[in-house]
C-alpha positions as CSV (number, residue, x, y, z in Angstrom):
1,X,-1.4,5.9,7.6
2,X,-1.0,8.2,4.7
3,X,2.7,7.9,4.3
4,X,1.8,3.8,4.4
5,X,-1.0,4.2,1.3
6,X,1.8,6.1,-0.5
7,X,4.5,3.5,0.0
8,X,2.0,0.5,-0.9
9,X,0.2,2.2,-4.2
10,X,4.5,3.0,-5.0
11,X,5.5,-0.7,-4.2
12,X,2.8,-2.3,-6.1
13,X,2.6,0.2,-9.1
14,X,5.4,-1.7,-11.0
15,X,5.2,0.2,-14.2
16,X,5.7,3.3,-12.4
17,X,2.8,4.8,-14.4
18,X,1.2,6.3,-11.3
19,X,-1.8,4.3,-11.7
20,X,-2.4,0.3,-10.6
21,X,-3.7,-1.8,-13.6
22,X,-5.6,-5.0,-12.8
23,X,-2.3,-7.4,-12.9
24,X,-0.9,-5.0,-10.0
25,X,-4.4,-5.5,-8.2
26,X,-3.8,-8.7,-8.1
27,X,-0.3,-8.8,-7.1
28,X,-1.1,-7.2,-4.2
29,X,-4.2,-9.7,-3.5
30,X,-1.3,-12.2,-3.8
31,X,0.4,-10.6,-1.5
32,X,-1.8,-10.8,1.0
33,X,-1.7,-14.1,3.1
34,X,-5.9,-14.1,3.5
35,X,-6.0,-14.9,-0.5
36,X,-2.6,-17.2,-0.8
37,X,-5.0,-20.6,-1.5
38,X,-7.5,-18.7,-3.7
39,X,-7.2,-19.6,-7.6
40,X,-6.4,-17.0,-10.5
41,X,-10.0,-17.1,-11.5
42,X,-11.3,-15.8,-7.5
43,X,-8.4,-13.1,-7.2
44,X,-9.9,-11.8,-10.6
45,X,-13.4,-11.8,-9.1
46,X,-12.1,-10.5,-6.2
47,X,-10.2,-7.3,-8.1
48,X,-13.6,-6.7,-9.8
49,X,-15.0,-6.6,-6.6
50,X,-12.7,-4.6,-5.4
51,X,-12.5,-2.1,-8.3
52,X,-16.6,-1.9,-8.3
53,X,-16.1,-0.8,-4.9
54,X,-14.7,2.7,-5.8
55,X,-16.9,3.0,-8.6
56,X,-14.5,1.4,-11.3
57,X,-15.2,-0.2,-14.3
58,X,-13.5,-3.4,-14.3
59,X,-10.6,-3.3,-16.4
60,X,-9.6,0.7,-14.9
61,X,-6.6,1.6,-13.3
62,X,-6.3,2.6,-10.1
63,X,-5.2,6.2,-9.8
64,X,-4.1,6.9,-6.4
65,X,-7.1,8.5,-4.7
66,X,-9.2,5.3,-5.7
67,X,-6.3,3.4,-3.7
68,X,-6.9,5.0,-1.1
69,X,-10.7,4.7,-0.9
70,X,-10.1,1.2,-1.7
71,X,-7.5,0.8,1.3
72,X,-10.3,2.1,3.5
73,X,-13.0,0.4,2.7
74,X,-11.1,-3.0,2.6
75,X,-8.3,-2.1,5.1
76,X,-7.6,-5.9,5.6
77,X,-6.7,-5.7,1.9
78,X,-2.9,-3.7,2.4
79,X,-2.3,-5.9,5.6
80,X,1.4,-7.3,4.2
81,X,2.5,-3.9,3.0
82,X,1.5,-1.9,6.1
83,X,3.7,-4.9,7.6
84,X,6.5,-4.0,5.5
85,X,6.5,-1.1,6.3
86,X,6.3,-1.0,9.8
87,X,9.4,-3.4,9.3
88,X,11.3,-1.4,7.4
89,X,10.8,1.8,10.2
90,X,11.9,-0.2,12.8
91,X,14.9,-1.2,11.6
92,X,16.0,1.8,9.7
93,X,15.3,3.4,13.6
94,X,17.3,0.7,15.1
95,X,20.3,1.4,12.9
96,X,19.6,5.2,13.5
97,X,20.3,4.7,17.1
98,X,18.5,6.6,20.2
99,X,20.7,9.9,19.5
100,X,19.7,10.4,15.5
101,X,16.3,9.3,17.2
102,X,15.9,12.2,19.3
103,X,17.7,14.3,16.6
104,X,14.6,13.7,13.7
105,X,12.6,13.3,16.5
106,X,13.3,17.3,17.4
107,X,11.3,20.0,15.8
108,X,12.8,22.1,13.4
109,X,13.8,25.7,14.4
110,X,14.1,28.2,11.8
111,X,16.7,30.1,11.5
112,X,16.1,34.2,13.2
């Protein structure tokens, strides 16, 4: 689950500033099929709420330990990028195929 906090707080951070700012909030509300009807006005409620909920004032960025607080108390909230994710694993393993499977798979022995 870690690994998936890192590579959502990563796809959504588009600045690359290492923080989320409210507009990236809200792309990732957007994202999220459960908000795809809600107007610009209730997704910015909604990031308030959201922001509030890790003890943020509402116009703060997001570093990424607040992300992740956020992702757990609102785990519905990273729902499409958990989904990428998960997509993106199992076709990278498919093209892999079962013998560079096992191979990563393997652990590492160090050299004596």
């Amino acid at each position: 689950p870690e690994d998936k906090l890192a590579f959502a707080f990563d796809m959504f951070d588009d600045d690359g500033s290492g923080f989320l700012e409210r507009d990236e909030l809200i792309k990732i509300l957007k994202a999220n099929p459960k908000f795809a009807d809600v107007n610009e006005e209730d997704l910015d409620l909604r990031a308030s709420e959201l922001l509030v909920s890790v003890g943020l004032q509402q116009h703060q960025a997001v570093s990424r330990d607040d992300f992740d607080e956020m992702a757990k108390r609102n785990p519905d909230l990273l729902v499409p990028a958990f989904e990428i994710v998960s997509s993106m694993e199992t076709r990278m393993m498919k093209e892999l195929g079962p013998t560079r499977q096992r191979d990563m798979a393997a652990p590492k022995r160090g050299r004596g």
